[in-house]
C-alpha positions as a Markdown table, in Angstrom:
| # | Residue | x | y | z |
|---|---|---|---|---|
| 1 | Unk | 48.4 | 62.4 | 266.0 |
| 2 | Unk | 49.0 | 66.0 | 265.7 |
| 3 | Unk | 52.1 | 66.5 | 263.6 |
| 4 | Unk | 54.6 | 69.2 | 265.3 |
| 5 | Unk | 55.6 | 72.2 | 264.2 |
| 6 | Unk | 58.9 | 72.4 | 262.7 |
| 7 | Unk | 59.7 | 75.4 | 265.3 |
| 8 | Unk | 58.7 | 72.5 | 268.2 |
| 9 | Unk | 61.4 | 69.6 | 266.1 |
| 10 | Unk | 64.3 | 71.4 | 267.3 |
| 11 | Unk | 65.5 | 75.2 | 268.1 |
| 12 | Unk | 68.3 | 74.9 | 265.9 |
| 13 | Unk | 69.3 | 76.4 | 262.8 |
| 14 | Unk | 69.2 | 74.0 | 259.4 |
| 15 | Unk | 71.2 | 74.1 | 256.5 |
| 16 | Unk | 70.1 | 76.3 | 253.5 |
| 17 | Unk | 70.3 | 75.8 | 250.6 |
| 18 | Unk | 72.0 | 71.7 | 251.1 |
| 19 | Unk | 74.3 | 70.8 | 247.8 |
| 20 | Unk | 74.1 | 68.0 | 245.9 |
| 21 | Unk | 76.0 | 64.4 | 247.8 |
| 22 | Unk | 79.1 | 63.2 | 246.6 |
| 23 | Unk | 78.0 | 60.7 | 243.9 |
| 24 | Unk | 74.4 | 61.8 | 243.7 |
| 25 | Unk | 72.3 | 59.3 | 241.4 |
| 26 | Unk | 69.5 | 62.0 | 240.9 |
| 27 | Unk | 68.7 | 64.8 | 238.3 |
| 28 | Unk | 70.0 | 67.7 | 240.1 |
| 29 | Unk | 66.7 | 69.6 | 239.7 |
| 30 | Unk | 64.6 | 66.3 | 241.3 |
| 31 | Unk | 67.0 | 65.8 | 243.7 |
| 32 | Unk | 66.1 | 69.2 | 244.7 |
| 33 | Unk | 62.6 | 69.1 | 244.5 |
| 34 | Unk | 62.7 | 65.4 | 246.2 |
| 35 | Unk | 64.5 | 67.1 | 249.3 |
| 36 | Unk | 61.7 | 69.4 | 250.4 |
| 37 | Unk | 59.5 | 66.7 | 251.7 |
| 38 | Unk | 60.1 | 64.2 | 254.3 |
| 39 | Unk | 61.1 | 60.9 | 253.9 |
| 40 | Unk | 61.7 | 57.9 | 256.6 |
| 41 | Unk | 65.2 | 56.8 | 257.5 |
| 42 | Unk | 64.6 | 54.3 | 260.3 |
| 43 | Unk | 62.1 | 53.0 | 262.7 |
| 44 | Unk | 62.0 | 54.6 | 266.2 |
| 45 | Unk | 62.5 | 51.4 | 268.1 |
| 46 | Unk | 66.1 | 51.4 | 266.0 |
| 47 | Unk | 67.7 | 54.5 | 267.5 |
| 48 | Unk | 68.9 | 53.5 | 271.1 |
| 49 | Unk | 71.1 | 55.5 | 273.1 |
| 50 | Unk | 74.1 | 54.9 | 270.1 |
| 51 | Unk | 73.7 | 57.0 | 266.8 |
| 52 | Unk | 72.6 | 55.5 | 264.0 |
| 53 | Unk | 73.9 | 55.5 | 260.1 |
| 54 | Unk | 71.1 | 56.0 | 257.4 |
| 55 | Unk | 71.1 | 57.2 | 253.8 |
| 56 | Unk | 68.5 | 59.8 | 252.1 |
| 57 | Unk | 68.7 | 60.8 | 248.7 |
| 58 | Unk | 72.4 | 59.5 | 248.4 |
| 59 | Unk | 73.1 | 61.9 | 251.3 |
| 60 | Unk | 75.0 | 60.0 | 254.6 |
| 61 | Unk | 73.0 | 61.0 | 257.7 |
| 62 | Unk | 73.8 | 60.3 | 261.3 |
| 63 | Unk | 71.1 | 59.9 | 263.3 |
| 64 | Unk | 71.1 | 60.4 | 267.6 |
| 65 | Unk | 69.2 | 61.2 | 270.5 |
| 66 | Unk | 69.9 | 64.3 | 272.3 |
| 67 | Unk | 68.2 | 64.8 | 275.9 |
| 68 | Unk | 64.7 | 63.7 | 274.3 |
| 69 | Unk | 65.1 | 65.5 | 270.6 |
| 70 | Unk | 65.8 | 63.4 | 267.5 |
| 71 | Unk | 69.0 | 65.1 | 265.6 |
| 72 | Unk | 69.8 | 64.0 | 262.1 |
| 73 | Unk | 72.8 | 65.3 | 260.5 |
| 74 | Unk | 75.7 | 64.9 | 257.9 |
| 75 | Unk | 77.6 | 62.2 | 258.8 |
| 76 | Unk | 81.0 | 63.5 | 258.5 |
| 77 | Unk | 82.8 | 65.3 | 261.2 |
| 78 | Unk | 84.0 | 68.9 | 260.1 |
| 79 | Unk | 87.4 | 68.8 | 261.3 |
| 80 | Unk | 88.6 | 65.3 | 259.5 |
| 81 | Unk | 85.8 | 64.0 | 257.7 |
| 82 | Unk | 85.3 | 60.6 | 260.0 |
| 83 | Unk | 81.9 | 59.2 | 260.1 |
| 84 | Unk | 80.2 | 60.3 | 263.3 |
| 85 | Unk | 77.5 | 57.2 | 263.2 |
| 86 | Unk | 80.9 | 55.9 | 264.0 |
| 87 | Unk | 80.9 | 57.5 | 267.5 |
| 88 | Unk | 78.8 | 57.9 | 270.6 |
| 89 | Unk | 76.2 | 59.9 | 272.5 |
| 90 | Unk | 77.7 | 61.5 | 276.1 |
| 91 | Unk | 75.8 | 63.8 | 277.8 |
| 92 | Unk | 73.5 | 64.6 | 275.0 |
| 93 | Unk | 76.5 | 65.5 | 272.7 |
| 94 | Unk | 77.7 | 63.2 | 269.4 |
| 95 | Unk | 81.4 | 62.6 | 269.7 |
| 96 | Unk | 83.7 | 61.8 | 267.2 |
| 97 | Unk | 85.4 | 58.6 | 267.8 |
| 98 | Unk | 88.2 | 59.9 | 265.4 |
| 99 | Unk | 89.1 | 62.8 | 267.6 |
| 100 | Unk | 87.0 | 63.2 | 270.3 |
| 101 | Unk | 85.1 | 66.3 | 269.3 |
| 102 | Unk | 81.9 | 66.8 | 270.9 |
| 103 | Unk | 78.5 | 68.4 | 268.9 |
| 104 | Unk | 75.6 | 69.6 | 270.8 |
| 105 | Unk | 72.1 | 68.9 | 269.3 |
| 106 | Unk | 72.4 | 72.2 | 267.5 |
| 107 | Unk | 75.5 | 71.5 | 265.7 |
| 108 | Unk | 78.1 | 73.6 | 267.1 |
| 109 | Unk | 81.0 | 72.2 | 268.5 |
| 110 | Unk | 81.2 | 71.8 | 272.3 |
| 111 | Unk | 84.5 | 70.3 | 273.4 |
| 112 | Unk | 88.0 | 70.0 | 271.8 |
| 113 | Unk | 89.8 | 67.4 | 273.9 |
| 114 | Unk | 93.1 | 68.3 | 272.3 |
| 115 | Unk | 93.0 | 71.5 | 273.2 |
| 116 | Unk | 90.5 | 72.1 | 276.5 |
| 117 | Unk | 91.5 | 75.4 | 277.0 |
| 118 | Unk | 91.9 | 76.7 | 273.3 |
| 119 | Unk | 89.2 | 78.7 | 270.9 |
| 120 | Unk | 86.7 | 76.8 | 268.7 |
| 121 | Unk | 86.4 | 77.6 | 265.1 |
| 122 | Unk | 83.1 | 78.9 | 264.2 |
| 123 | Unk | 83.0 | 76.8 | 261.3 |
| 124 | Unk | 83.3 | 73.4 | 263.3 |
| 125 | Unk | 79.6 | 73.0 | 262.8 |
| 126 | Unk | 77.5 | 70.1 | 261.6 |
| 127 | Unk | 75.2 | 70.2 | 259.1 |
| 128 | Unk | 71.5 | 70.0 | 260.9 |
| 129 | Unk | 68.7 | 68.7 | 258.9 |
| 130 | Unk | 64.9 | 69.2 | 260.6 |
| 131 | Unk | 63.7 | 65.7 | 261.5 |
| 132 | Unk | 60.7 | 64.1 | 264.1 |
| 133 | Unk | 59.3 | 61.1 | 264.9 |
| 134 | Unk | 55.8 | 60.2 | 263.6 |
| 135 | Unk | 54.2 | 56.6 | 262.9 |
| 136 | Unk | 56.5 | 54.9 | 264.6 |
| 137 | Unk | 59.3 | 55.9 | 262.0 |
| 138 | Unk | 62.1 | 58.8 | 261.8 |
| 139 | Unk | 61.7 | 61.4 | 258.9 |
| 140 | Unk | 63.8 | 63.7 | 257.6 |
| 141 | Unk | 63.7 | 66.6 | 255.5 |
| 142 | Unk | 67.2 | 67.6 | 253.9 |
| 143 | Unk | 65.8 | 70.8 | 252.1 |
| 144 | Unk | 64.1 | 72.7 | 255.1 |
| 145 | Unk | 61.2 | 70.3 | 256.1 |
| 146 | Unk | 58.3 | 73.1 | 254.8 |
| 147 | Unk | 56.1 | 70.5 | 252.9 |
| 148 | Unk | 53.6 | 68.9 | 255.1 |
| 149 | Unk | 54.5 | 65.1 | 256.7 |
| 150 | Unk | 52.4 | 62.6 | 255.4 |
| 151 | Unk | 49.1 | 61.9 | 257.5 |
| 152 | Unk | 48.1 | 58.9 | 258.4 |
| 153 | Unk | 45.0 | 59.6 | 261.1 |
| 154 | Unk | 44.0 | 55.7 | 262.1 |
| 155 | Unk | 48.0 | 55.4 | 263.7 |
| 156 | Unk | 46.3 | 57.3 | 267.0 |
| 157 | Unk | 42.7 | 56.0 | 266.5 |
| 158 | Unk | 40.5 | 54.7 | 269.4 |
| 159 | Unk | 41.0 | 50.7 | 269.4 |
| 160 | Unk | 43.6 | 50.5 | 266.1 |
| 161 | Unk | 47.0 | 48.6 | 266.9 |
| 162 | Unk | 49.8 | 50.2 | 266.0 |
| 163 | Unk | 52.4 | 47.7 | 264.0 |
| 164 | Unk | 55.7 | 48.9 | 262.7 |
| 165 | Unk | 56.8 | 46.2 | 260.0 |
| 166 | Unk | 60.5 | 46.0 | 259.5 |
| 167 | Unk | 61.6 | 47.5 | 256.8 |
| 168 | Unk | 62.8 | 45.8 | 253.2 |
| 169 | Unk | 65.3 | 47.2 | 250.6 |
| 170 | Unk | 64.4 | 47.4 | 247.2 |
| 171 | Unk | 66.6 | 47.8 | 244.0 |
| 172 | Unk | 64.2 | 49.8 | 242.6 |
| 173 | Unk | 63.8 | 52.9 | 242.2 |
| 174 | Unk | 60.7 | 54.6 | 244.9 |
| 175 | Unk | 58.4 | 55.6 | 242.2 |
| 176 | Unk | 58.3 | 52.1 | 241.1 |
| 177 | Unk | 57.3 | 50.8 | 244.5 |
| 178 | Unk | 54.8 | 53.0 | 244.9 |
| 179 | Unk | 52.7 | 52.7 | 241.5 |
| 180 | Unk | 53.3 | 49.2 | 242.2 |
| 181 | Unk | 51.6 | 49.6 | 245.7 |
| 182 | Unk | 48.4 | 51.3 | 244.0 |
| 183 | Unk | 47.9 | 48.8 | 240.9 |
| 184 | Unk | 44.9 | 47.2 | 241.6 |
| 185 | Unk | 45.3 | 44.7 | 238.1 |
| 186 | Unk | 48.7 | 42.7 | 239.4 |
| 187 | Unk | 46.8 | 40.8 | 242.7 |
| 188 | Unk | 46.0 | 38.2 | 240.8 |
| 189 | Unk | 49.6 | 37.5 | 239.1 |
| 190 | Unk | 51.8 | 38.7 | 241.8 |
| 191 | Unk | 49.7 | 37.8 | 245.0 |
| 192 | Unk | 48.4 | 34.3 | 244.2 |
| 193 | Unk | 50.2 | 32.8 | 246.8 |
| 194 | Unk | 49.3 | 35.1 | 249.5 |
| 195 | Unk | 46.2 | 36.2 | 249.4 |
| 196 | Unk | 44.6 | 36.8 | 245.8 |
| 197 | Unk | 43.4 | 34.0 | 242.9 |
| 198 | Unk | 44.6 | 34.2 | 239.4 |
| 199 | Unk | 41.2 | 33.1 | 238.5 |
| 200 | Unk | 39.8 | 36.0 | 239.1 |
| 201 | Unk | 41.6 | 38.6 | 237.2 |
| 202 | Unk | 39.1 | 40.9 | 236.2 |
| 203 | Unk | 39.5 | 44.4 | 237.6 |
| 204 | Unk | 35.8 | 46.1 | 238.3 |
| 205 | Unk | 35.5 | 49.5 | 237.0 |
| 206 | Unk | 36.6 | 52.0 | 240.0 |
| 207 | Unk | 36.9 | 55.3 | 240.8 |
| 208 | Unk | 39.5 | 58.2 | 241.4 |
| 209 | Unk | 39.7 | 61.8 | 241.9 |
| 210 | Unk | 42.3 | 64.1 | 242.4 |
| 211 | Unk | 43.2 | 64.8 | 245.9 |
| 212 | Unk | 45.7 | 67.7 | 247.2 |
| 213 | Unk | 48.5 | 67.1 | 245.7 |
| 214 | Unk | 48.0 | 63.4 | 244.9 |
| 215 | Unk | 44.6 | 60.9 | 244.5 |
| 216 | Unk | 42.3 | 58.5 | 246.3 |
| 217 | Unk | 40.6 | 56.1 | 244.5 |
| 218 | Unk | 38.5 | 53.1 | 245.8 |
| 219 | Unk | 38.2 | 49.7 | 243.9 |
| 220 | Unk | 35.6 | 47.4 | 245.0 |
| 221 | Unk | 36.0 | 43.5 | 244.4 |
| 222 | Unk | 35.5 | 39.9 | 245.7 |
| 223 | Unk | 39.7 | 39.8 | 246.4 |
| 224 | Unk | 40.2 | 38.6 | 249.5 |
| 225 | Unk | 42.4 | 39.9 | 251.8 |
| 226 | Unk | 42.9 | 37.5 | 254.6 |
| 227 | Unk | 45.9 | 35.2 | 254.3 |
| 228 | Unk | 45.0 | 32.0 | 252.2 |
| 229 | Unk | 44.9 | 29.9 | 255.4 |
| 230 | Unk | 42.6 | 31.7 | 256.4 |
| 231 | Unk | 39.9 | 32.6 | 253.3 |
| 232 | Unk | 37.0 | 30.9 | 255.2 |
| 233 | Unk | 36.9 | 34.1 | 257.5 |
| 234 | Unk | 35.4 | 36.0 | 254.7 |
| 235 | Unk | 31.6 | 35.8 | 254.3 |
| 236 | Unk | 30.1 | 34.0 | 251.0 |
| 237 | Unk | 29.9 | 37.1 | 248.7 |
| 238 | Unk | 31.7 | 39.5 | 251.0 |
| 239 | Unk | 32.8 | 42.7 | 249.1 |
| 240 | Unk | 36.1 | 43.9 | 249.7 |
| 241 | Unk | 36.5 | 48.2 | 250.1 |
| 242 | Unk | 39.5 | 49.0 | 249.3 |
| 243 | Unk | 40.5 | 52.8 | 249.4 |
| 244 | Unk | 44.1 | 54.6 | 248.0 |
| 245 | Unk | 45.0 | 57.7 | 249.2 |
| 246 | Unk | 48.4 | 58.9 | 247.7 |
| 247 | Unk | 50.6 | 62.0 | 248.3 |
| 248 | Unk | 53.3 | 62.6 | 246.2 |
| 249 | Unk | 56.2 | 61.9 | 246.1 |
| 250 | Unk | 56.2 | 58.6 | 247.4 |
| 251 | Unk | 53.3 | 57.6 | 250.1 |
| 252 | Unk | 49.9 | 55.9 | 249.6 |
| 253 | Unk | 47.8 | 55.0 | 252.8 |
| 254 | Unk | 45.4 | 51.7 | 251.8 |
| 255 | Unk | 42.4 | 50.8 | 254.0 |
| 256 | Unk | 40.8 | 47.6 | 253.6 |
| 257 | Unk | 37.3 | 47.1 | 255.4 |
| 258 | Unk | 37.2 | 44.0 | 256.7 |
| 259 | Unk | 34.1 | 41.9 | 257.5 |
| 260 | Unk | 32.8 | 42.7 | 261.1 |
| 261 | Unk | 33.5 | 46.2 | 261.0 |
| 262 | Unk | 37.1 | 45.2 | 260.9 |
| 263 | Unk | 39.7 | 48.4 | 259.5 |
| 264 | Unk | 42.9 | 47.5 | 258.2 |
| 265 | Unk | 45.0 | 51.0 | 257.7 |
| 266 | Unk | 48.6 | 50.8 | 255.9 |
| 267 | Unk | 50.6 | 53.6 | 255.2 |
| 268 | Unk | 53.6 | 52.5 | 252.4 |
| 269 | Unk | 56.4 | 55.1 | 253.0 |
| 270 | Unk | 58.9 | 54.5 | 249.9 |
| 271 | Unk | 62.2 | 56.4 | 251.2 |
| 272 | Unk | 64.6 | 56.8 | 248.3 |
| 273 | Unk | 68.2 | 55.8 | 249.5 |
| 274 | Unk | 69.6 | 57.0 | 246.2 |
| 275 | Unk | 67.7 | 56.8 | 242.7 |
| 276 | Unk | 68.0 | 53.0 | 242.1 |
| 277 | Unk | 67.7 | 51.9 | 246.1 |
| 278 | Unk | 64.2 | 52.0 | 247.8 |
| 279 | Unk | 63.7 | 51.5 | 251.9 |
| 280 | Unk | 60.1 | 50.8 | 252.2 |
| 281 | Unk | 58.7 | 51.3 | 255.4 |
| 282 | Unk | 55.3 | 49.8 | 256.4 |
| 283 | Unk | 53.7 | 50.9 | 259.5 |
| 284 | Unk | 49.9 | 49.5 | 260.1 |
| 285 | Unk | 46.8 | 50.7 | 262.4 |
| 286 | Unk | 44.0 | 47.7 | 262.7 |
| 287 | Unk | 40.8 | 47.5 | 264.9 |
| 288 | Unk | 40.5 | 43.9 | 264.9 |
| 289 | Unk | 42.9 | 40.5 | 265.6 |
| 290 | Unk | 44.6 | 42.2 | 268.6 |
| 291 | Unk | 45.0 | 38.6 | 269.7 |
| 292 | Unk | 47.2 | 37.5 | 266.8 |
| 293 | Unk | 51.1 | 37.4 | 267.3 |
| 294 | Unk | 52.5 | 40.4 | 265.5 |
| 295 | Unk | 55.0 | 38.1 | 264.2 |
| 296 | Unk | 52.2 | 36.6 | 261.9 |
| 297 | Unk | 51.6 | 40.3 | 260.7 |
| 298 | Unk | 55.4 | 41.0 | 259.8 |
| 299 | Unk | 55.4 | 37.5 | 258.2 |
| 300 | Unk | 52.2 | 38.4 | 256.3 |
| 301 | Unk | 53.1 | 41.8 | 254.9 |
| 302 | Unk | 56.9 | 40.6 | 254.0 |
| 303 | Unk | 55.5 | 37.7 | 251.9 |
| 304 | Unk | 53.9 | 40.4 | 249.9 |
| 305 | Unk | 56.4 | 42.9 | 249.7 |
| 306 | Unk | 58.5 | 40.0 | 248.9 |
| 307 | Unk | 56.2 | 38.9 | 246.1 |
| 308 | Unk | 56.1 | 42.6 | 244.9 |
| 309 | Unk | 60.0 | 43.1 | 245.2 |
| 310 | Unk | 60.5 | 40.2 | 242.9 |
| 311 | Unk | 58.9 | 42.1 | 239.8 |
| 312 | Unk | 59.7 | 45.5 | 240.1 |
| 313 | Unk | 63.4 | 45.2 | 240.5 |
| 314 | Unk | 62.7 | 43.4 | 236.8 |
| 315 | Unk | 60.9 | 46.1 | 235.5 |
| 316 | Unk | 62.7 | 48.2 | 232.7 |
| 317 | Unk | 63.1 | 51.3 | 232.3 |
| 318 | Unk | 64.4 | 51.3 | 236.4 |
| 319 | Unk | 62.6 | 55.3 | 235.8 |
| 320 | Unk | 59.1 | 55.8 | 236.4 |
| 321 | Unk | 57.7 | 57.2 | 233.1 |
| 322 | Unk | 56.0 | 60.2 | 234.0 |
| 323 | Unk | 55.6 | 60.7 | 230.5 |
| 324 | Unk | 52.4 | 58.2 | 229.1 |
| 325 | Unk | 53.4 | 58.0 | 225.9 |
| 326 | Unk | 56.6 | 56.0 | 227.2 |
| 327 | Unk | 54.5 | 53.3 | 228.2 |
| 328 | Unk | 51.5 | 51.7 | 227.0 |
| 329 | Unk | 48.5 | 51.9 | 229.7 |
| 330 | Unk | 45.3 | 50.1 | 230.0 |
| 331 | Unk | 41.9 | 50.4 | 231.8 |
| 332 | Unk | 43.2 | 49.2 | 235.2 |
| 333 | Unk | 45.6 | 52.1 | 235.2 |
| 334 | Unk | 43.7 | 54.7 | 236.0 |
| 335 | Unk | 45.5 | 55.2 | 239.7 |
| 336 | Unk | 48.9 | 54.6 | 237.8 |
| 337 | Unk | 48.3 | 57.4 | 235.3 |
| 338 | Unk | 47.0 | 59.9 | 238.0 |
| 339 | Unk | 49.7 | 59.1 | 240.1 |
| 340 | Unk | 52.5 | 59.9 | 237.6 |
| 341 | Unk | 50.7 | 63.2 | 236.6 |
| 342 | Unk | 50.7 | 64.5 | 240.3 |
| 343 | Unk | 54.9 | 64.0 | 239.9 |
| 344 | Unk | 54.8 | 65.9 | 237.4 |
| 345 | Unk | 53.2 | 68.7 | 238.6 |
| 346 | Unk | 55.7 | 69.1 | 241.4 |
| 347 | Unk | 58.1 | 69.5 | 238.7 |
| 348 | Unk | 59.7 | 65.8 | 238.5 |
| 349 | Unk | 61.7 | 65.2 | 235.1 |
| 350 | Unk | 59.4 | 63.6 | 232.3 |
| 351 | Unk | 61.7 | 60.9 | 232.4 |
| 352 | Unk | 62.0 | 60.5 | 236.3 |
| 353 | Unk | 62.3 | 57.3 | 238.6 |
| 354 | Unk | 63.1 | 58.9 | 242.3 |
C-alpha cells in the first residue's frame, strides 16, 4: 500500500505546537517526542457514520467521518467544553449535542443554532490533528504527523489475507509490550499452552542488525508455530524462520515462514493511551489457510496476547529501562537491548516506559 502524503490526509490546517493533556502521565520532553509519530486509535471497521471517542497519549480525541476524510480532533467543544464523541455527524459536520454547534472537517465552526443570523468567533475552532487510515486501523499524529507511518508491505500483497484482530488493553506501559513482542527466550514459559514447549527452552544463537531507525533480527528454531492442536502440520525437523523488524517507538512486524511456502506477516502496533495503559493493535497478512474461520485467528492471537498480558502487567519497574545497567540482560537479549538503544536515540528519558 502506498502511504499518503500528509498534504492528501486532509487540506486543513493542524495544531502547532499541541500542549501537554490535562493530567498527562508522560515526561513532558517524551511526551513530546512520542507525539511526532503515529500511533493507532481504532480499527476502521469501528468508525461508522457516529464519531467515535479514543485516547492518545492521555490526549481525548474524537474521531468522525467527513464526506470520505477521516478527521480526528480534540474532543472538547470550544464554546462549553462538552465532549463532541458525544454528538453526531450531519452533513459532513460534527455537532455538538450540548449546543448544537456544527464543525466542518477543517475545524471551523459552521453553524450557531442560537444565533442563525449572528457572527462566528474566529476562535470557535477545533483542534485538528493529521490522521489516515492504513492496515485496516486509524492513526494519528498529535504533533504534526512528519515522521513516516509504519510499513507493513505484505497488508496489500498478491494472495495475503488481510485480518484485523480486535484490539486488547494492557496495563502496561507500550514499551513493555513491545520488548515483550520481540523476546525470543519467554516462548517457552509464557506460550506453553499455545503454541511453544517448555522443553525446549534453549534459544539458538541469532542475528540482528540495526535497521533505520530500529532493528531486524531473525532467530531460527524448531518452535512451532501452529496452534498445539494442530503441531502434526509441521514437518519432522521443520525449521521455523522467524524475522523482527522494529521501528521505534513502538512497532515490530514478525514474519513466520510456514511450511509450504506458507507467510504469516504480523504487524504489533502498541498505541500508548497514557504512560501506564497500552491498546495493542494486531493486524495480520497470510498466504495460506484462507479456508479457516477468522474467528479461529482472533481466538488464536488473543490466547497469546492474553498469555503475554498476564506477565508484563507484573513486571516492575512499569518503565522500560532504556538504561542497561538498570536491568540485568542475558544472551537471548540481544533484540531487547538493541531495541531500547534505538529509544534512546530518539531522545526517550533513560528511565522511560511510553
Amino acid at each position: 500500500m502506498s502511504v499518503p502524503s500528509l498534504s492528501a490526509i486532509s487540506a486543513v490546517t493542524f495544531q502547532k505546537n499541541p500542549q501537554l493533556p490535562r493530567n498527562c502521565t508522560f515526561d513532558p520532553r517524551d511526551w513530546e517526542i512520542l507525539s511526532k509519530y503515529w500511533h493507532p486509535v481504532a480499527a476502521a471497521t469501528e468508525l461508522g457514520n457516529a464519531p467515535l471517542s479514543a485516547t492518545l497519549l492521555d490526549e481525548s480525541l474524537v474521531i468522525f467521518r467527513s464526506e470520505g476524510q477521516i478527521v480526528a480532533a480534540r474532543d472538547v467543544c470550544p464554546h462549553r467544553g462538552a465532549p463532541l464523541s458525544r454528538g453526531w455527524v450531519e452533513n459532513g459536520n460534527l455537532v455538538c449535542p450540548y449546543h448544537g454547534l456544527s464543525y466542518s472537517a477543517g475545524g471551523q465552526c459552521q453553524h450557531i443554532p442560537s444565533q442563525p443570523n449572528g457572527p462566528i468567533p474566529d476562535r470557535l475552532k477545533l483542534n485538528i490533528y493529521p490522521a489516515q487510515e492504513a492496515y485496516g486501523l486509524i492513526w494519528v499524529s498529535l504533533g504534526g504527523g512528519h515522521e513516516p507511518l509504519p510499513s507493513f508491505e505484505a497488508w496489500d500483497a498478491a494472495g495475503f489475507q488481510q485480518i484485523v484482530c480486535p484490539s486488547i488493553d494492557i496495563k502496561a506501559s507500550a514499551g513493555r509490550q513491545t520488548e515483550g513482542f520481540i523476546d525470543v527466550a519467554h516462548f517457552a514459559w509464557i506460550h506453553n499452552e499455545s503454541f511453544a514447549d517448555r522443553g525446549n527452552a534453549v534459544v539458538p544463537q541469532y542475528s540482528v542488525e540495526r535497521q533505520g531507525t530500529g532493528l531486524r533480527a531473525e532467530y531460527v528454531s524448531n518452535v512451532n508455530n501452529f496452534p498445539k492442536a494442530f503441531s502434526h502440520r509441521a514437518p519432522q525437523g521443520f525449521l521455523w524462520r522467524r524475522t523482527f523488524e522494529v521501528d521505534v517507538p513502538f512497532f515490530a512486524r514478525l514474519t513466520v515462514q510456514f511450511p509450504e511456502g506458507g507467510r504469516l506477516s504480523i504487524l504489533n502496533a502498541a498505541s500508548p493511551v497514557s504512560s501506564r495503559l497500552t491498546r495493542l493493535f494486531v493486524p495480520i497478512a497470510r498466504n495460506f489457510d484462507h479456508h479457516i474461520p477468522v474467528q479461529d485467528v482472533y481466538d488464536f492471537n488473543r490466547q497469546i496476547f492474553e498469555e503475554d498480558r498476564a506477565i508484563v502487567e507484573q513486571q516492575c519497574p512499569e518503565d522500560l529501562p532504556i538504561d542497561r545497567t538498570a536491568e540485568v540482560p542475558i544472551l537471548a537479549d540481544r533484540s531487547s537491548g538493541a531495541y531500547r538503544r534505538a529509544l534512546a536515540e530518539i531522545g526517550l528519558g533513560q528511565a522511560y516506559s511510553s
